[in-house]
C-alpha beads as a LAMMPS data file, in Angstrom:
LAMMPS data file: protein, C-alpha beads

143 atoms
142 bonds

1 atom types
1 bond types

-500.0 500.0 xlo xhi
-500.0 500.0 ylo yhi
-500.0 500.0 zlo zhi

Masses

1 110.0

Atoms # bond

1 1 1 217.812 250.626 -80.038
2 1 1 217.040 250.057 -83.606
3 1 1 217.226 246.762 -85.808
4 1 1 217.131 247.234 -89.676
5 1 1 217.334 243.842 -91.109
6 1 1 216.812 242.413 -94.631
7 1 1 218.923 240.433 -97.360
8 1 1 222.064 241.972 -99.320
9 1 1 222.135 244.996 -101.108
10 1 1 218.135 245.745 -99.914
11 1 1 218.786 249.258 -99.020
12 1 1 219.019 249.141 -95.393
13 1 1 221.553 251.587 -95.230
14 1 1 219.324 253.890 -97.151
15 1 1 216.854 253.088 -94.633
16 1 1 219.061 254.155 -91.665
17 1 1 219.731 257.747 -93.636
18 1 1 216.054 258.349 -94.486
19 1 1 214.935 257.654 -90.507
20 1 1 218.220 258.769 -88.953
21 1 1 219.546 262.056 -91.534
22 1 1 223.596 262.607 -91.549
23 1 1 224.616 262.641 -87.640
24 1 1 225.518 259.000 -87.569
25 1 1 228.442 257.566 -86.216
26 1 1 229.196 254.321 -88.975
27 1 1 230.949 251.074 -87.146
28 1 1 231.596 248.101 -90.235
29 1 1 232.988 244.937 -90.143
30 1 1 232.995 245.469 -94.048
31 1 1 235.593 248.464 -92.993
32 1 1 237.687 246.321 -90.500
33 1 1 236.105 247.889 -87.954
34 1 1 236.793 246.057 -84.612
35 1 1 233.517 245.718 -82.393
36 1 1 234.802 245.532 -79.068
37 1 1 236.098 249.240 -79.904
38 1 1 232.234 250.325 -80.488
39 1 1 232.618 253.283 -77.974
40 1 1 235.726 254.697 -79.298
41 1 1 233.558 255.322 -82.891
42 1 1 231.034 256.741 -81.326
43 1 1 230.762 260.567 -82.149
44 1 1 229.262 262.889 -79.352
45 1 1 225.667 264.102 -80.823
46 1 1 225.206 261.398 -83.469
47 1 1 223.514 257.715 -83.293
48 1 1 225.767 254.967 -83.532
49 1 1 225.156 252.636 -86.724
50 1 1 227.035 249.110 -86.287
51 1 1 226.801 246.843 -89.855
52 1 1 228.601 243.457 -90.783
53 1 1 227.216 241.225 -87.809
54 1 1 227.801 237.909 -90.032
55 1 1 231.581 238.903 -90.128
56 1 1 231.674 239.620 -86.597
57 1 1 230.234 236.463 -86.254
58 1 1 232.051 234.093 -88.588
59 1 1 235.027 235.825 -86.681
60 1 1 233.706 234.500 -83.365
61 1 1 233.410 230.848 -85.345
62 1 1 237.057 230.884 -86.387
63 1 1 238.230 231.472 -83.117
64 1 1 236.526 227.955 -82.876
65 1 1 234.224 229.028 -79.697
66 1 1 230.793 227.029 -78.860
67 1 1 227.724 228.174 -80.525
68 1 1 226.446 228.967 -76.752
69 1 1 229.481 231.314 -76.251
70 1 1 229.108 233.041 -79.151
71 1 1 225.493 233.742 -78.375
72 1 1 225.784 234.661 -75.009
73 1 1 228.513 237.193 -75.701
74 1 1 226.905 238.795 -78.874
75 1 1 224.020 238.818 -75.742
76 1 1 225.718 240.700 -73.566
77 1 1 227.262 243.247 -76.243
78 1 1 224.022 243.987 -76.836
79 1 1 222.496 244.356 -73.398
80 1 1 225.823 246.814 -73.283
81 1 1 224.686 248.618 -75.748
82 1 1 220.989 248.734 -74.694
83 1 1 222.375 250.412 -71.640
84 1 1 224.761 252.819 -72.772
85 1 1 221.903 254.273 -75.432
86 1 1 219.646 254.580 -72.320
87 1 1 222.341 257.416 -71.342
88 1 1 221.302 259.990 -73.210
89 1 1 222.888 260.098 -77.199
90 1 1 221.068 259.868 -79.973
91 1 1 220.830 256.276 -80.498
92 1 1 221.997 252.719 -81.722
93 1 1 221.224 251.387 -84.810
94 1 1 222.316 247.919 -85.716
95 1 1 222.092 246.823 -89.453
96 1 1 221.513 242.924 -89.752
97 1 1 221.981 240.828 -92.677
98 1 1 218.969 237.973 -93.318
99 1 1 220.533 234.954 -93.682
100 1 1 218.070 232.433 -92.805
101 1 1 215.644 232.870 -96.419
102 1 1 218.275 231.329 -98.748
103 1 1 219.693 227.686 -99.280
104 1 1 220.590 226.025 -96.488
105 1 1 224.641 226.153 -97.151
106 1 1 226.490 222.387 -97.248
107 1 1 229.460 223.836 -95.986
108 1 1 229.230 223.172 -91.588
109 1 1 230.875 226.175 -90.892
110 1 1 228.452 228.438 -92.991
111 1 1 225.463 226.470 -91.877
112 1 1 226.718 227.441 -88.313
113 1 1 227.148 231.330 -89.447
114 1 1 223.106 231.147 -90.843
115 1 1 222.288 229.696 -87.292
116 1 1 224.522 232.136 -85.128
117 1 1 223.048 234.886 -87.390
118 1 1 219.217 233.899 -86.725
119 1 1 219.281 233.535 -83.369
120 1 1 221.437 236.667 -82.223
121 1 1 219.138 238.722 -85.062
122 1 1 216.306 237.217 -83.095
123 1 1 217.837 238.037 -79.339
124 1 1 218.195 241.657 -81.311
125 1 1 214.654 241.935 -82.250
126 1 1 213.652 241.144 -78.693
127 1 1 215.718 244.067 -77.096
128 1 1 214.758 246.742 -80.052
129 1 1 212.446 248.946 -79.555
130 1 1 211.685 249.117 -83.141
131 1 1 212.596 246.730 -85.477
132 1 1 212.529 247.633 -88.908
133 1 1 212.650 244.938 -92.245
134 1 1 213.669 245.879 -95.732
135 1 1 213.355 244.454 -99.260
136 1 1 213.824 246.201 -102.614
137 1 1 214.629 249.560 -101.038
138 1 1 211.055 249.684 -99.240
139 1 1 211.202 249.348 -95.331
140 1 1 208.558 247.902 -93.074
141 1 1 208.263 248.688 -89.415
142 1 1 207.781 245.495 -87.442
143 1 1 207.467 246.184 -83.867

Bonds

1 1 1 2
2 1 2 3
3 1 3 4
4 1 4 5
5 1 5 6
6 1 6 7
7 1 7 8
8 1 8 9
9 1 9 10
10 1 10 11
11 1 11 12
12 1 12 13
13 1 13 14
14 1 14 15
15 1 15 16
16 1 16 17
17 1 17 18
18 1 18 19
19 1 19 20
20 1 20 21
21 1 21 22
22 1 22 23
23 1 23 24
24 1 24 25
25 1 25 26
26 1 26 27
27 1 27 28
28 1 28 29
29 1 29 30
30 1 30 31
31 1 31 32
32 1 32 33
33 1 33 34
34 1 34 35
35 1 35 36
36 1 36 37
37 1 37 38
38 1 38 39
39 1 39 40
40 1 40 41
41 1 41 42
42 1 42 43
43 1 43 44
44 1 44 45
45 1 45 46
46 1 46 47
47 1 47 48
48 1 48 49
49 1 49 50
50 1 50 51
51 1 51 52
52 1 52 53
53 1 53 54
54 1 54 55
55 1 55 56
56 1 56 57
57 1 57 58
58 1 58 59
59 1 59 60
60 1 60 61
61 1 61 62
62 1 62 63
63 1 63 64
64 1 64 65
65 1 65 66
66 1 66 67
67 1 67 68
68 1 68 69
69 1 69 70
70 1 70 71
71 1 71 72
72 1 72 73
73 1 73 74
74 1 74 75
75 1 75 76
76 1 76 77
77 1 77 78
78 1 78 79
79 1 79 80
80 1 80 81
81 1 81 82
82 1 82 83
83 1 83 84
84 1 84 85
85 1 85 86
86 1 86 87
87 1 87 88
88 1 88 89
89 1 89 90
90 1 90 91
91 1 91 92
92 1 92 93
93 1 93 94
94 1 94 95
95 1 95 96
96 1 96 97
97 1 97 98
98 1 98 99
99 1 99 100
100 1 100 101
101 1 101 102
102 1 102 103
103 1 103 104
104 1 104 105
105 1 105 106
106 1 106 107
107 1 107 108
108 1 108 109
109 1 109 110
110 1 110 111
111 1 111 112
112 1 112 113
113 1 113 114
114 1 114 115
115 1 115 116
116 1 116 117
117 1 117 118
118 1 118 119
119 1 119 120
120 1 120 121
121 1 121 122
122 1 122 123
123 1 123 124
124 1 124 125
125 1 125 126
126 1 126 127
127 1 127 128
128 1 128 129
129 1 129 130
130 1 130 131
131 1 131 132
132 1 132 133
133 1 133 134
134 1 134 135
135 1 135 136
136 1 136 137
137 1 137 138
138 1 138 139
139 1 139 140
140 1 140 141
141 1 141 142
142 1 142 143
């Protein structure tokens, strides 16, 4: 599995073409893409890209679950699909939005978003095997 993080508009999905080329297999929140429906997007022969986390997310807050729930199922989804890529396609990719290097929002429900966000972009980074940062359309390979 893949993590491409970095702020808005950095070129991340630029980043995902360049390593990845055209077989990809696009899953966005920004689309109204569901994410418990991952598998049904995913195209035989083609890695699976899955963008808009912080919507996923803030849709997990309005549903007014615990911060604990919310990271322990975003966990599992992504143990899931640790597993499933270990079955042979060509991939996952998972497109992550930095949150945590702005101003720290006033607004409780955002401030819970930025924290939700860091910490299931961090449990990300741990199960990647290569994690991948951009800024200004440049990427860096972290691990």
């Amino acid at each position: 599995m893949q993590l491409i993080i970095g702020g808005a508009f950095s070129g991340k999905r630029n980043t995902v073409r360049a390593l990845h080329g055209g077989d990809l297999s696009w899953i966005s929140a920004y689309y109204e893409h569901n994410l418990i429906d991952w598998k049904s997007y995913w195209e035989k022969d083609t890695a699976l890209v899955l963008e808009g986390w912080e919507q996923w997310i803030m849709d997990a807050i309005q549903m007014d679950q615990d911060d604990d729930s919310i990271r322990r199922s975003f966990y599992s989804l992504l143990l899931e699909l640790t597993e499933e890529e270990g079955k042979g396609d060509k991939g996952i990719v998972l497109i992550m939005l930095e949150l945590g290097r702005g101003i720290v929002p006033v607004d409780k429900q955002e401030r819970r978003l930025r924290d939700l966000a860091g910490w299931i972009s961090q449990d990300a980074a741990k199960l990647a095997d290569e994690v991948y940062y951009v800024w200004h359309g440049m990427h860096e390979r972290l691990k």
